[in-house]
C-alpha positions, 0 to 999 in steps of 0.5 A: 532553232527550237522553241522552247515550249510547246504551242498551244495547238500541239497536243502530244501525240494524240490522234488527228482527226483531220487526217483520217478525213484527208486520207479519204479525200485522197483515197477517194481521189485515187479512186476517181482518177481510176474509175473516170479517167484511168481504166480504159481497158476496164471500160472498153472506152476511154472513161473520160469520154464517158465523163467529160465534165468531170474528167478535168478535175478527176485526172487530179486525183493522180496527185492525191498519193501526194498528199497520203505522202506528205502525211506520211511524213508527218505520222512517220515522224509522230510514230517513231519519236520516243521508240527504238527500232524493233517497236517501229519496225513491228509497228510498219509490218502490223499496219502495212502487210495483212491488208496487202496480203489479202488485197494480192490473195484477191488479185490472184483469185481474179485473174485465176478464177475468173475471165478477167482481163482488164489490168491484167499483170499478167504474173507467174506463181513466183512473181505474185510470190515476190509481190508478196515481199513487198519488194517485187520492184526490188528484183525488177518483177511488176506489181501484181496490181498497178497500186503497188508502186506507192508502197514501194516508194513508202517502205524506202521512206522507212529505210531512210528513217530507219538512221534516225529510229537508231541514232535517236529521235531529236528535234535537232536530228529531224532538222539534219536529215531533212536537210541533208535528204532534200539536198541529196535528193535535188543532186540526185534529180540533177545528176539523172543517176538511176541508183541514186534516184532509186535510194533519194526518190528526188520526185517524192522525197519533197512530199515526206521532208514537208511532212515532217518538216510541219510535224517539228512545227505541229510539234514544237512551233513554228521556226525559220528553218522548217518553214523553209524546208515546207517552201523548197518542197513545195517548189520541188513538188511543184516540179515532181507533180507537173512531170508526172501528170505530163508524163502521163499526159504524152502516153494517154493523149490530153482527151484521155487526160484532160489536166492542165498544168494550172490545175496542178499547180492549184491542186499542189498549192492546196495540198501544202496549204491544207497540210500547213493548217493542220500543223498549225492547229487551224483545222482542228477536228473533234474525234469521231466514230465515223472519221475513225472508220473513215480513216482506217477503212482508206487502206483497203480502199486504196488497194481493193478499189482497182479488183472491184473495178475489174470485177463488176464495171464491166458487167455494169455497163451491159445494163446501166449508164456510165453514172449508175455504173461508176456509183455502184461500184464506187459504194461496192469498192467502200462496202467490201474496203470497210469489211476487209477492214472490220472482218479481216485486217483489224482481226489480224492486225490484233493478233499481231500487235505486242500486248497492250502497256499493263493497267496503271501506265500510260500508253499513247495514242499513236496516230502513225499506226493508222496513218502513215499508209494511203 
């Protein structure tokens, strides 16, 4: 099953630039969902009657948490490989938690400070100190903003990958637990058990084996069995990503939602095609200071992008057309995503970090600590 030497194209653990650049495709994707179909109520109108032509193709930005899981699972794997339990631990609190925490300190300034209504979750002082847990949806408490919900889903990924941080890292080992979670997770979605799909996550599980799945690839070559995981996730996201945007199709009505299950099924293919390039080195990227930026400025954006909506849209439409209105609160969304970036989460996430390796012994570039998250 594994090869026995390294493919040209796997260059360690090194930083990919490619990912920095997919995780802001995807977040920008997230972001236009949101301001030109999703925000109806931020609006005061349904957005995609505002936008009809570009509707279509923004409703596809639903799936673009998708993608950030699919590169989770790759980074994830690239990030524990070789490290025990407390470095990955420490790793997973450092990148996820100072920027969450800045982005709930802002949700609660809003709806406490201001008239805002639009998103309103609507929380007591207790549930936004729940939410500062990051385990909110564990007691059965909402998400103080609607963006949450995917970070749940990532920390039961790294619940999951915890077993193999505590056995060890093997190639042999990945290909057991992929295995095992895609089986479980398929038992889990026929079954309909609701504490079993809470653990499997039958609808995203396919999106992190297929990430890890082209990370043994990017890793070690290509071979039978992980190629084969990459298919059977694809044809069980397949199913997962056409459930989710009918589901929301059915609340929403199709005017309000405009995508087809063709666009979908294009979108999803795209993602794994994408995905499967970059495992096998044929969209290389030369490292940049502004994919960097790009990159590390995605997780801000993907949780300060809704405030920023809240706070000037509406105002925004008093004086400008829809267009001007979502461009100028796209740029603030980016500008104040890159500040809380450079002024804040960086600062703090220094702080935080474990000393750096001491002069004279190699330490490598860890992708996963930027990457992993939208």
């Amino acid at each position: 099953m594994q090869r026995s030497t390294r493919p040209k194209h796997a260059l360690g653990d090194g930083r990919l630039a490619e990912l920095d650049l997919l995780r802001f495709i995807a977040a920008l994707a997230v972001l236009a969902f949101h301001y030109l179909v999703a925000y109806a109520s931020v609006w005061g109108e349904r957005p995609a009657e505002l936008f009809p032509a570009l509707a279509p193709i923004a409703g596809l930005g639903i799936l673009g948490v998708e993608l950030f899981f699919i590169i989770s699972g790759f980074v994830i794997l690239m990030t524990i490989w070789g490290r025990g339990l407390g470095s990955f631990a420490r790793s997973r609190l450092v990148r996820l938690y100072p920027a969450y925490w800045l982005s709930l300190l802002a949700v609660v300034g809003v709806y406490g400070l201001t008239s805002a209504k639009a998103l309103d979750p609507k929380l007591s002082a207790g549930d936004y100190l729940v939410n500062a847990t990051m385990f909110q949806r564990l007691f059965k408490i909402g998400d103080a903003s609607g963006v949450y919900w995917s970070l749940w889903a990532e920390l039961r990924f790294y619940l999951l990958i915890t077993v193999l941080v505590v056995v060890g890292v093997t190639y042999g080992r990945v290909l057991v637990f992929c295995g095992v979670w895609l089986v479980a997770a398929l038992g889990a979605e026929l079954l309909g058990d609701p504490v079993l799909n809470e653990i499997l996550m039958p609808r995203y599980a396919p999106y992190f084996v297929a990430g890890m799945a082209l990370y043994l690839i990017h890793k070690q070559g290509s071979a039978w069995l992980p190629w084969i995981y990459v298919v059977a996730s694809y044809g069980m996201s397949l199913y997962a990503a056409l459930e989710r945007v009918q589901g929301r199709i059915e609340r929403a009505g199709f005017k309000a939602m405009p995508v087809t299950d063709l666009s979908v099924i294009v979108t999803v293919t795209l993602i794994f095609l994408v995905m499967a390039l970059v495992a096998l080195g044929l969209l290389r990227m030369r490292s940049r200071p502004v994919l960097t930026a790009l990159g590390a400025t995605t997780y801000p954006l993907y949780l300060f992008h809704s405030v920023v909506a809240v706070v000037l849209i509406p105002p925004l439409t008093a004086e400008l057309p829809p267009w001007a209105t979502a461009t100028l609160t796209t740029v603030a969304a980016l500008v104040v995503s890159y500040a809380v970036y450079a002024l804040a989460e960086r600062p703090i996430q220094r702080v935080l970090r474990p000393r750096r390796t001491p002069p004279g012994v190699a330490a490598p570039v860890v992708q996963g600590e930027k990457t992993s998250v939208p």
